[in-house]
TORKOL-4160 file (C-alpha; in steps of 0.2 Angstrom, whole numbers, padded with zeros to 4 digits, m for minus):
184
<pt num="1" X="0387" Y="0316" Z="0601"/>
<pt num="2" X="0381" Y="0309" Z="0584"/>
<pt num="3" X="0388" Y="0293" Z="0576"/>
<pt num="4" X="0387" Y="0289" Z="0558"/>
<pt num="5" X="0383" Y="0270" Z="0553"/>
<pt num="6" X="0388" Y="0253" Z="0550"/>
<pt num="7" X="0395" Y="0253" Z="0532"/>
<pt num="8" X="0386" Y="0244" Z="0520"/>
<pt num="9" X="0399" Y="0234" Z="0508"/>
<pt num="10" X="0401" Y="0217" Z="0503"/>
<pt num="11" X="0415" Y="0206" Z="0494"/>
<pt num="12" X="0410" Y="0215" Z="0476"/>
<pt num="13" X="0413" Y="0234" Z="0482"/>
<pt num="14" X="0426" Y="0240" Z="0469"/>
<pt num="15" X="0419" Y="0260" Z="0473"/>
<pt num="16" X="0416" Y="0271" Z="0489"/>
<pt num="17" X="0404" Y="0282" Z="0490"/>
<pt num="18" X="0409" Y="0293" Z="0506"/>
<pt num="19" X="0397" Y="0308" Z="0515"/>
<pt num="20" X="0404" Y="0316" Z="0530"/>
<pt num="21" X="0388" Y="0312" Z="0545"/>
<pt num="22" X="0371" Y="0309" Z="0541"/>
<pt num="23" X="0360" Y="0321" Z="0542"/>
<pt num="24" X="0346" Y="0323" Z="0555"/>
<pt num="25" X="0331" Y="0316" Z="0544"/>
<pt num="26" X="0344" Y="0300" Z="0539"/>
<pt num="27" X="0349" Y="0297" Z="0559"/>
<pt num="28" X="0330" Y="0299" Z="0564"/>
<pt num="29" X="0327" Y="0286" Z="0548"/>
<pt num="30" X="0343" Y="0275" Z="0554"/>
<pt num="31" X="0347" Y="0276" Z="0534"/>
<pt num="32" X="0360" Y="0283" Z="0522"/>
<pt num="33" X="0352" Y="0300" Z="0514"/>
<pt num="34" X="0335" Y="0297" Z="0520"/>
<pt num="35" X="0330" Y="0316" Z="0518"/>
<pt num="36" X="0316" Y="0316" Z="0507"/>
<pt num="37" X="0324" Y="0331" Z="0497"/>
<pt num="38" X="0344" Y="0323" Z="0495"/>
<pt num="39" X="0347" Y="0319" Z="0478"/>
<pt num="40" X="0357" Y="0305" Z="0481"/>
<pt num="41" X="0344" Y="0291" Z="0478"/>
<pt num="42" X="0337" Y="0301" Z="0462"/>
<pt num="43" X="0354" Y="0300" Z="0456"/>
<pt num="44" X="0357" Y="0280" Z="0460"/>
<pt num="45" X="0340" Y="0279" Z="0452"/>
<pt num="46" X="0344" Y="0286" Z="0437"/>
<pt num="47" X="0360" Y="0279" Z="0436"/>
<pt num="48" X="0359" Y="0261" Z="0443"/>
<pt num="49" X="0341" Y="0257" Z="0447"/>
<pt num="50" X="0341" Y="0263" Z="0462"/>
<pt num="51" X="0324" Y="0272" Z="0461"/>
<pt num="52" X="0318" Y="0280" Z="0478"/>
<pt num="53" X="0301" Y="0269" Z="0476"/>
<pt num="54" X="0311" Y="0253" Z="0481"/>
<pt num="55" X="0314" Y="0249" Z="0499"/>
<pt num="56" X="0330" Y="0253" Z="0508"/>
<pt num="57" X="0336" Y="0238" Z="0508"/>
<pt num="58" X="0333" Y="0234" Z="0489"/>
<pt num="59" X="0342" Y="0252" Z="0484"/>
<pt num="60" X="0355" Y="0245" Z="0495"/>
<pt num="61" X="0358" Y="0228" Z="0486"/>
<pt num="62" X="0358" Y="0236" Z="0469"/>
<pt num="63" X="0372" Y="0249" Z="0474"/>
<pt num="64" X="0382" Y="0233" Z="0482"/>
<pt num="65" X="0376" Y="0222" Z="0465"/>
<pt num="66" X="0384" Y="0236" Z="0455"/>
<pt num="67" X="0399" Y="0236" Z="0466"/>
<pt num="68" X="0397" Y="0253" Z="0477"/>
<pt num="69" X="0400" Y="0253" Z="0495"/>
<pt num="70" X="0392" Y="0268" Z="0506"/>
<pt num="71" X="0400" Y="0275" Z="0520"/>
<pt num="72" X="0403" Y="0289" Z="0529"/>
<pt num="73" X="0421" Y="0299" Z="0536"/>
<pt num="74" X="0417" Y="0302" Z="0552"/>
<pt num="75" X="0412" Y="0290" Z="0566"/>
<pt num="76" X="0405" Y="0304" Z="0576"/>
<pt num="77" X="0405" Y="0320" Z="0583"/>
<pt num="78" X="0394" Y="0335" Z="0587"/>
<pt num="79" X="0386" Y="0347" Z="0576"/>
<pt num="80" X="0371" Y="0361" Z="0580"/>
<pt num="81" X="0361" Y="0355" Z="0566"/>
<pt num="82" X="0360" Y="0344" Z="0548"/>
<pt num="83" X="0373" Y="0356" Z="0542"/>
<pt num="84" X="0391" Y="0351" Z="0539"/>
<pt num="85" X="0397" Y="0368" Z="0544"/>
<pt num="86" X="0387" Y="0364" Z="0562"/>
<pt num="87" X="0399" Y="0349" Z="0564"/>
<pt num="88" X="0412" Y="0357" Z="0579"/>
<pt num="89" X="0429" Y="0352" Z="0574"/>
<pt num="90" X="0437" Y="0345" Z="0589"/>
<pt num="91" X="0423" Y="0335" Z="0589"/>
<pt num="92" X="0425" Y="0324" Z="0574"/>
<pt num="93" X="0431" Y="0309" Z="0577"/>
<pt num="94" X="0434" Y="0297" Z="0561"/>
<pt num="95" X="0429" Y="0279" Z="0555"/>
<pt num="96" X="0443" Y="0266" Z="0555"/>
<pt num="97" X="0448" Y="0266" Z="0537"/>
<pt num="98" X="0463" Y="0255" Z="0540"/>
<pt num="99" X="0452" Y="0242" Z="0546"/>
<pt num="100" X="0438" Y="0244" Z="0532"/>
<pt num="101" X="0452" Y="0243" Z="0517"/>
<pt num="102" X="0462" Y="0229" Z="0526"/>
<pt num="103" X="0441" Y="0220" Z="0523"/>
<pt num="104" X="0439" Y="0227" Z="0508"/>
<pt num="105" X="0455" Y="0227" Z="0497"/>
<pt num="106" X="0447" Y="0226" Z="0480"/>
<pt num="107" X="0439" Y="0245" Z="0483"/>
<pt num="108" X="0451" Y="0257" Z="0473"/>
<pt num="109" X="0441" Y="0273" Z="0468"/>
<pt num="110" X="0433" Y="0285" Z="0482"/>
<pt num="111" X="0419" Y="0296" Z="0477"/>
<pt num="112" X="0416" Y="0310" Z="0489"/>
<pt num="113" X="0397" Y="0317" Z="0491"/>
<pt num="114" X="0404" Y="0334" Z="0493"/>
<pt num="115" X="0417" Y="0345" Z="0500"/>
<pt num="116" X="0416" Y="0342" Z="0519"/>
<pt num="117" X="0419" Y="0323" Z="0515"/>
<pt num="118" X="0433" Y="0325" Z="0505"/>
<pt num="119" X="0443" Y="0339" Z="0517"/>
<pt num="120" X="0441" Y="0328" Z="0532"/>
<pt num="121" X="0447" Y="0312" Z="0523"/>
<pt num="122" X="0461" Y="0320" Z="0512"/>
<pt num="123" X="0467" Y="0329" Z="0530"/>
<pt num="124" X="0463" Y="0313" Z="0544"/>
<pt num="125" X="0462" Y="0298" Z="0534"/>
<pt num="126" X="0472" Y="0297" Z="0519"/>
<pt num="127" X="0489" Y="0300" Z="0528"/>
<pt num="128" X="0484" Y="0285" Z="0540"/>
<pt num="129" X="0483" Y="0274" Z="0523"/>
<pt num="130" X="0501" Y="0276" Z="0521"/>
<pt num="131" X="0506" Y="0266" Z="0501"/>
<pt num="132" X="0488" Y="0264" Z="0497"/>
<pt num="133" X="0483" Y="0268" Z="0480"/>
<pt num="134" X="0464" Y="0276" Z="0480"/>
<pt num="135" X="0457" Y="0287" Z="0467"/>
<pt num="136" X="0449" Y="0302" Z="0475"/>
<pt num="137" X="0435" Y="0311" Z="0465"/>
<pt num="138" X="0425" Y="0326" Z="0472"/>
<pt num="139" X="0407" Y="0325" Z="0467"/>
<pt num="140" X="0394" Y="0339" Z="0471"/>
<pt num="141" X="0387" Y="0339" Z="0486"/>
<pt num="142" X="0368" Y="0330" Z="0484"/>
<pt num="143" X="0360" Y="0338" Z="0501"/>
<pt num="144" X="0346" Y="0349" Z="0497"/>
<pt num="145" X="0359" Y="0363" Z="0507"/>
<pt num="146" X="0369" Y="0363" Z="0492"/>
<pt num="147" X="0356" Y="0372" Z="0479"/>
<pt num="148" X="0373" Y="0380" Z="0469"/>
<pt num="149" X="0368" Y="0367" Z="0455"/>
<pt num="150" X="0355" Y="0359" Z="0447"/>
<pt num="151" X="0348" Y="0339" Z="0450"/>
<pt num="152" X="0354" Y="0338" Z="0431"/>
<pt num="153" X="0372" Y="0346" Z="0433"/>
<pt num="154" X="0374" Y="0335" Z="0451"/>
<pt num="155" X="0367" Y="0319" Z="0440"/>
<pt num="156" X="0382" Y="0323" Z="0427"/>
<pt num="157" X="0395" Y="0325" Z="0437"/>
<pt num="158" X="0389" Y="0307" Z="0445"/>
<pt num="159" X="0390" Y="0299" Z="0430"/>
<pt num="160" X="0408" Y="0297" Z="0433"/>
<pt num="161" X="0400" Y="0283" Z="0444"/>
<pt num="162" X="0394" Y="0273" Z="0432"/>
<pt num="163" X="0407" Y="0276" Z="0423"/>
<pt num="164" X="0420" Y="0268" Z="0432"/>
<pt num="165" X="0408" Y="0254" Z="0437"/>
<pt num="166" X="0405" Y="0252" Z="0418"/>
<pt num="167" X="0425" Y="0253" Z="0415"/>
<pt num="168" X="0426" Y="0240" Z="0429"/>
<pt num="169" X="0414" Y="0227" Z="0421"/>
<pt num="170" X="0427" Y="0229" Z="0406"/>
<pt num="171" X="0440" Y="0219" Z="0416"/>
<pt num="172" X="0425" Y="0206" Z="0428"/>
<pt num="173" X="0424" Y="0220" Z="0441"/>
<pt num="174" X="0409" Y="0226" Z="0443"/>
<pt num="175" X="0393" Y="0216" Z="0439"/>
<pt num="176" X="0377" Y="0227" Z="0431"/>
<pt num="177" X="0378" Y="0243" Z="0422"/>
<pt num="178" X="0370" Y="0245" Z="0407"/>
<pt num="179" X="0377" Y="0258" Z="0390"/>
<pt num="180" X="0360" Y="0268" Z="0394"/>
<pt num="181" X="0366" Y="0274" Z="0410"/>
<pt num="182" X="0381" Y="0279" Z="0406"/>
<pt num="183" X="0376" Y="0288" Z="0392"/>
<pt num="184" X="0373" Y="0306" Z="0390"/>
């Protein structure tokens, strides 16, 4: 049985970036999207700062400065290998979302890091949040399993990120993002 980690938030998170269950190379590192191929920090690089030269733990406090949780759907379950079709359904056993938007009410705008992500939380969690209003967006997959698209369509379709971190500062939301990175 895998688990998934802690999630990593703080009292600023207005966005939530959700995978479904870390990968091998990211359990074996004890980090979110540690394989050395994933995208995910390229894309936080170029569009926060969050450049995969930094430590962990700085990447980490520069998503949570810019107001973006990380977290993952499920808690646990089993799966053959990194792959989200490995993971055996009647295995999948989910976070407790209820508890993490009762700590974290200000997050309204869920970002899902592909498909798998998105089904298991649309099927098995989102019915559970009963009058909670969460806006959902689907975002490409960035595991280097999901080769379909290129780094440079993946970093456009996150720029919606930024974008709703840039249209939270509007309003005293978010803290840091710049025009430049939400350009293009």
């Amino acid at each position: 049985m895998l688990h998934s980690f802690l999630p990593v938030a703080d009292g600023a998170a207005q966005a939530l970036v959700l995978g479904s269950m870390p990968g091998r190379a990211s359990l074996a590192a004890g980090q979110y999207y540690a394989h050395p191929r994933n995208h995910f920090w390229p894309i936080m690089g170029e569009l926060f700062g969050a450049i995969p030269d930094l430590s962990y733990q700085e990447r980490l406090s520069i998503l949570k400065f810019n107001g973006i949780a990380l977290w993952d759907v499920l808690a646990s379950c089993t799966r053959e290998s990194s792959l989200d079709a490995g993971i055996a359904k009647d295995s999948e056993i989910v976070n407790d979302f209820e508890l993490f938007f009762a700590q974290y009410p200000q997050i309204t705008a869920v970002f899902f890091n592909g498909r798998k992500a998105e089904l298991t939380f649309l099927k098995r969690v989102k019915p559970l949040l009963k009058s909670r209003a969460l806006a959902c967006h689907l975002l490409p997959s960035t595991s280097p399993a999901y080769a379909a698209i290129s780094y440079e369509r993946k970093l456009e379709a996150w720029r919606i990120l930024a974008r709703s971190c840039y249209f939270a500062t509007s309003y005293g939301i978010c803290r840091s993002v710049t025009a430049r990175l939400i350009s293009a």
